[in-house]
C-alpha positions in Angstrom: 0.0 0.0 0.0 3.0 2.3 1.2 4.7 1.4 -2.0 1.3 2.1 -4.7 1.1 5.8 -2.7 5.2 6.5 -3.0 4.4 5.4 -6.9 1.3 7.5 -7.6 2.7 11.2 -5.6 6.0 10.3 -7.9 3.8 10.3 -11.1 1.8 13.4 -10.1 4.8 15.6 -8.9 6.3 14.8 -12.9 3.1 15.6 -14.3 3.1 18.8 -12.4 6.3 19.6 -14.3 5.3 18.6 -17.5 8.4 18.6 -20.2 8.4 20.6 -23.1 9.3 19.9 -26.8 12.9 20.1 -28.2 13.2 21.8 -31.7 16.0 20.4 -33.6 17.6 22.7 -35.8 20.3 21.3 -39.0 22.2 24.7 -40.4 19.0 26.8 -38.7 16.8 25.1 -39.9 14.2 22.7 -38.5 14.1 19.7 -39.0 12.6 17.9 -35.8 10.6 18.4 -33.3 9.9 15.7 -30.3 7.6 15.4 -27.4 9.5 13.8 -24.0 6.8 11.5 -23.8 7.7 9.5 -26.9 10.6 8.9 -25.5 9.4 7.3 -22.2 9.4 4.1 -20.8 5.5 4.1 -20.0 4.0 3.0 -16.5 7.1 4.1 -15.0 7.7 6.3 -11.8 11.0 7.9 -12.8 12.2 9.2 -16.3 13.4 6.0 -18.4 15.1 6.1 -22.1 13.2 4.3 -24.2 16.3 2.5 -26.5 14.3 1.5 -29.4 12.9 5.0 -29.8 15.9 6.6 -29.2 17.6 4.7 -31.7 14.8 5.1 -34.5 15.2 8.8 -34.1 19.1 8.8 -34.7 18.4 6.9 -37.7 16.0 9.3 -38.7 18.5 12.3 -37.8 21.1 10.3 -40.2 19.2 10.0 -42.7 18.3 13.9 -42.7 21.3 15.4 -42.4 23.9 13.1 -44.0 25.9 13.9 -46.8 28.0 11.4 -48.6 31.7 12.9 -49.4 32.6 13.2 -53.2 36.6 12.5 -54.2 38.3 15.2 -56.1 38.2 14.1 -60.2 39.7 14.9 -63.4 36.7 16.7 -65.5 35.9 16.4 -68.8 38.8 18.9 -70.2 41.5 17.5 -67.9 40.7 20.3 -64.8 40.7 18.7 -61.6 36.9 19.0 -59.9 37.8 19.5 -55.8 36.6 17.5 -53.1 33.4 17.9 -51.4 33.3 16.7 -47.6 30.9 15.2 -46.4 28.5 15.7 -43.0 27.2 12.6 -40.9 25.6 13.1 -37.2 27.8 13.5 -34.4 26.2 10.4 -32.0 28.2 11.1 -28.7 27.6 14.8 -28.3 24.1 14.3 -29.5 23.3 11.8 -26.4 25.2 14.5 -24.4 22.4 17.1 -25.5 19.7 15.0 -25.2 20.0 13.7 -21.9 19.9 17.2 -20.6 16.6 17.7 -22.1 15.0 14.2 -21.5 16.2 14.2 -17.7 17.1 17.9 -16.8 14.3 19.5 -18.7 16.5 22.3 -19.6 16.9 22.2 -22.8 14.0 23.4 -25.9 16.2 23.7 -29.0 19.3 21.6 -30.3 21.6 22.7 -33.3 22.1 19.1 -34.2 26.0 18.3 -33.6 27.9 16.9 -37.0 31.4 15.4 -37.6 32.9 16.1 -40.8 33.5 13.0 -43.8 36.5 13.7 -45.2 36.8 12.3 -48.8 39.4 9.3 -49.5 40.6 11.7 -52.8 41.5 15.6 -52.4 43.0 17.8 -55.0 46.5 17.9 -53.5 46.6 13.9 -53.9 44.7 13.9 -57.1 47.8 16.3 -58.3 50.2 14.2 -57.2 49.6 11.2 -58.7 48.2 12.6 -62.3 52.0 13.2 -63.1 53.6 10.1 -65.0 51.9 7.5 -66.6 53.0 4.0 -65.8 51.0 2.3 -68.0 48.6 2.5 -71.2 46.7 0.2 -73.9 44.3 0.8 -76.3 41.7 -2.0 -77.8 39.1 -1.3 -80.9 36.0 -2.1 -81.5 33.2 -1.1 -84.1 31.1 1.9 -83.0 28.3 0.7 -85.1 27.0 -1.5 -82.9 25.2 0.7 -80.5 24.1 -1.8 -77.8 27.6 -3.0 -77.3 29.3 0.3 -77.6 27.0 1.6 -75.1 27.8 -1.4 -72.5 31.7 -0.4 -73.0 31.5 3.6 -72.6 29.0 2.9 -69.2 31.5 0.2 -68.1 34.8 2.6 -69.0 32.9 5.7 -66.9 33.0 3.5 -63.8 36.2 2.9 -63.1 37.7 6.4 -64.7 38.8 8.5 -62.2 39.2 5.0 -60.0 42.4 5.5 -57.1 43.9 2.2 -55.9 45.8 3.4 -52.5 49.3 1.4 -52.0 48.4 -2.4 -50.6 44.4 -1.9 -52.1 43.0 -4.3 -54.0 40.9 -3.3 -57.5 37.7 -5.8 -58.4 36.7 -4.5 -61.4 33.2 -6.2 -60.4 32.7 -4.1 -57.7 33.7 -1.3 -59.5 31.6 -1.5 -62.1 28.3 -3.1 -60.2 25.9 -5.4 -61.4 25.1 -5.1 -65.2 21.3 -4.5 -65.1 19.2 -2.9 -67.6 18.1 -0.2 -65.0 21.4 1.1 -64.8 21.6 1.4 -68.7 23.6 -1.7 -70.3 22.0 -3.7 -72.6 21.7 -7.2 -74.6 25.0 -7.4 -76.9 27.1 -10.3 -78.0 29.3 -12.7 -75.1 30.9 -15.7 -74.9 29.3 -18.7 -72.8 30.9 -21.6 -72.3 33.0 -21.6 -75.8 29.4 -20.0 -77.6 28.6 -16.2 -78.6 25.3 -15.6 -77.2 23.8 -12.4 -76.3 23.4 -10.7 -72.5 23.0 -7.7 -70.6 26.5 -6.0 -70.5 27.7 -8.1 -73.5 31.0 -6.3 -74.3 32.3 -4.8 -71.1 34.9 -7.9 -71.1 36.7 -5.8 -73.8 37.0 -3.1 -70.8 38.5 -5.8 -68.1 40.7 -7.0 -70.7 42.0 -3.6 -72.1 42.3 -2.6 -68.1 44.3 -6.0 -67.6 47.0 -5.0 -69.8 47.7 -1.5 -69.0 47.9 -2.5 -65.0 49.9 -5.4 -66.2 52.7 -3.2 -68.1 52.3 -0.9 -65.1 53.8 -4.0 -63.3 50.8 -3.9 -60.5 50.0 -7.1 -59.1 47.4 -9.2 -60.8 45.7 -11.3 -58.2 42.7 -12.8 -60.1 42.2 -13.1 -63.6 40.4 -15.7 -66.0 40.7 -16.1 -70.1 37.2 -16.7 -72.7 36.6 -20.2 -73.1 36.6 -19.2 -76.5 39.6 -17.0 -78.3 38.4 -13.5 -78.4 40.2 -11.1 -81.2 40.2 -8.0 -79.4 43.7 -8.4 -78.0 46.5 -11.0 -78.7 45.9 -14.7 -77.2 46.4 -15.2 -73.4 45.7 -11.5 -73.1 42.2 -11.7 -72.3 40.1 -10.8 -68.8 36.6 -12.1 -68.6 34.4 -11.0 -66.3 30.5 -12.0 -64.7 28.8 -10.4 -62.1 27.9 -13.9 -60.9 31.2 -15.6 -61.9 35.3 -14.9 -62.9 36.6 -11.4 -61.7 39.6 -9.6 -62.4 41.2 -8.3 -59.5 44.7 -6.3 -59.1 46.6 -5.0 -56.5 48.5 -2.1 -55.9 51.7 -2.7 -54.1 53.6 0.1 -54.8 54.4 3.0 -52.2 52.2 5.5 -54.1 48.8 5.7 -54.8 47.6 5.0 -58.9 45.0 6.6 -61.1 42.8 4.9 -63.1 42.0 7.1 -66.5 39.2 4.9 -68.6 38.0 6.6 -72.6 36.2 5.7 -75.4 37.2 7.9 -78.3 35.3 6.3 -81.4 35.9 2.6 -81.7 38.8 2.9 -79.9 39.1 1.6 -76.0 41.8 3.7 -73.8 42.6 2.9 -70.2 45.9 4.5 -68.5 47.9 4.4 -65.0 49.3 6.8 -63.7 51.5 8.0 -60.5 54.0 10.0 -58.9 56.8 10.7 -60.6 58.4 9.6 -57.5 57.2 6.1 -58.2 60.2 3.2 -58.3 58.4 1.6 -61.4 59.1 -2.1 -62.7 57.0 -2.0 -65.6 56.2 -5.2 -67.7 55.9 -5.8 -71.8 52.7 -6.5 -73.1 51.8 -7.1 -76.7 50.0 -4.4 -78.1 47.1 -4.8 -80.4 48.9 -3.1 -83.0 50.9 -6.6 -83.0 48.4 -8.7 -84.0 49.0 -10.1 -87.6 46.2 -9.1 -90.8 44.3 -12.2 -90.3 43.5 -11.5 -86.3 42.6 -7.8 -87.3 40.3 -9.0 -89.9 38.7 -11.2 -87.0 38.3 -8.6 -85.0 36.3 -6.4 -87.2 34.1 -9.8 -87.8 33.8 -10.3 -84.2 32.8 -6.5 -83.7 29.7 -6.5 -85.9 28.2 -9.6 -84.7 
């Protein structure tokens, strides 16, 4: 009995002192506001955190306010586009603030408290390492056949501008993603199991491949890397990558002391892809065969191969 009448005075004395809202401001502006109560325990005598709404309205907050970081690039006429840092919510000082409202009742508005994202690629680094080239090939292909063409320039744009930091691996899967028709590739010509056949992303082998070589004469590391079952005429024998989103990869790694850049054109029917560095960098570049080397017959192939 003592006990229910110690409970019930506890509840009325809070109620007597009823808590008011916090408005949460992002760059003054609001963007939240929240009532104590949401945030209680219910049918209890003294002020307790409710976790699971707590952490539903962090996530909330994140969502909000976040901003991804964007790495410093080379544009489209060789300027270098700067960083942009990124902003993600700053969890620790935000509890800090929000226990003084939710159990001192002295707090009604909150700038919401933000840690920086710093970008993995700034221009200083970006100027650094777009000095020297360390390696280059070139492959062709016909232009004429749109859905194919298109598959190579989408596959090209995702890994130009592409750093590999010193002891970083490069999957050319992951850094191209999933071939799907909602991010633009299309049905072109591939090889399956020693056939041509057609599929979404047919084509962007020719990318893997003419990236294989120019890492390879770079003299970076190749870790993973399969052949057609079938010869392809693109580039000279053995000099093939394949690739699958659900099969081979071709990974490298960089085990040099400085950082490379990936630069990854189409000019025409032509397929570019260059490495570059410091000019500080203790390079032990390979050979390669170039397609150039590739006798009449295999160039003939090629252009057979192109307008299937």
């Amino acid at each position: 009995m003592l006990k229910a009448t110690l409970c019930a005075l506890l509840l009325s004395a809070h109620s007597l002192h009823p808590n008011e809202g916090l408005i949460i401001h992002h760059q003054n502006k609001k963007i939240a506001e929240i009532q104590k109560e949401e945030y209680e325990i219910p049918l209890s005598s003294i002020p307790l955190l409710n976790i699971e709404q707590y952490n539903t309205l962090l996530s909330t907050l994140e969502k909000q306010i976040c901003l991804p970081p964007a790495d410093a690039y080379i544009g489209e006429y060789g300027q270098v586009i700067e960083e942009k840092v990124g902003v993600k919510l700053h969890r620790e000082k935000f509890a800090h603030l929000f226990s003084h409202y939710f159990y001192n009742n002295n707090l009604k508005k909150m700038e919401i408290p933000t840690l920086p994202i710093h970008p993995r690629v700034d221009r200083d680094l970006l100027l650094q390492i777009n000095v020297k080239m360390i390696g280059q090939y070139a492959t062709y292909f016909n232009s004429r056949n749109v859905s194919r063409t298109n598959n190579i320039i989408l596959a090209a744009k995702e890994i130009d501008n592409t750093v590999v930091f010193p002891g970083e691996l490069f999957s050319f899967n992951q850094s191209v993603g999933q071939r799907t028709t909602n991010r633009g590739f299309q049905r072109a010509p591939v090889i399956v199991r020693g056939e041509l056949s057609e599929d979404i992303g047919g084509g962007i082998c020719q990318v893997s491949s003419t990236l294989f070589n120019a890492v390879d004469q770079a003299g970076l590391s190749i870790v993973e890397r399969y052949s057609h079952s079938k010869r392809v005429h693109y580039v000279p024998p053995g000099r093939d990558a394949t690739v699958s989103w659900y099969g081979p990869d071709f990974v490298f790694q960089n085990l040099y002391t400085h950082p490379i850049l990936l630069r990854a054109k189409v000019y025409g029917g032509q397929m570019v892809v260059k490495v570059l560095s410091s000019d500080e960098i203790d390079l032990e570049p390979r050979k390669v065969p170039k397609t150039d080397e590739l006798e009449e017959d295999q160039q003939q192939l090629i252009q057979w191969m192109n307008e299937r």
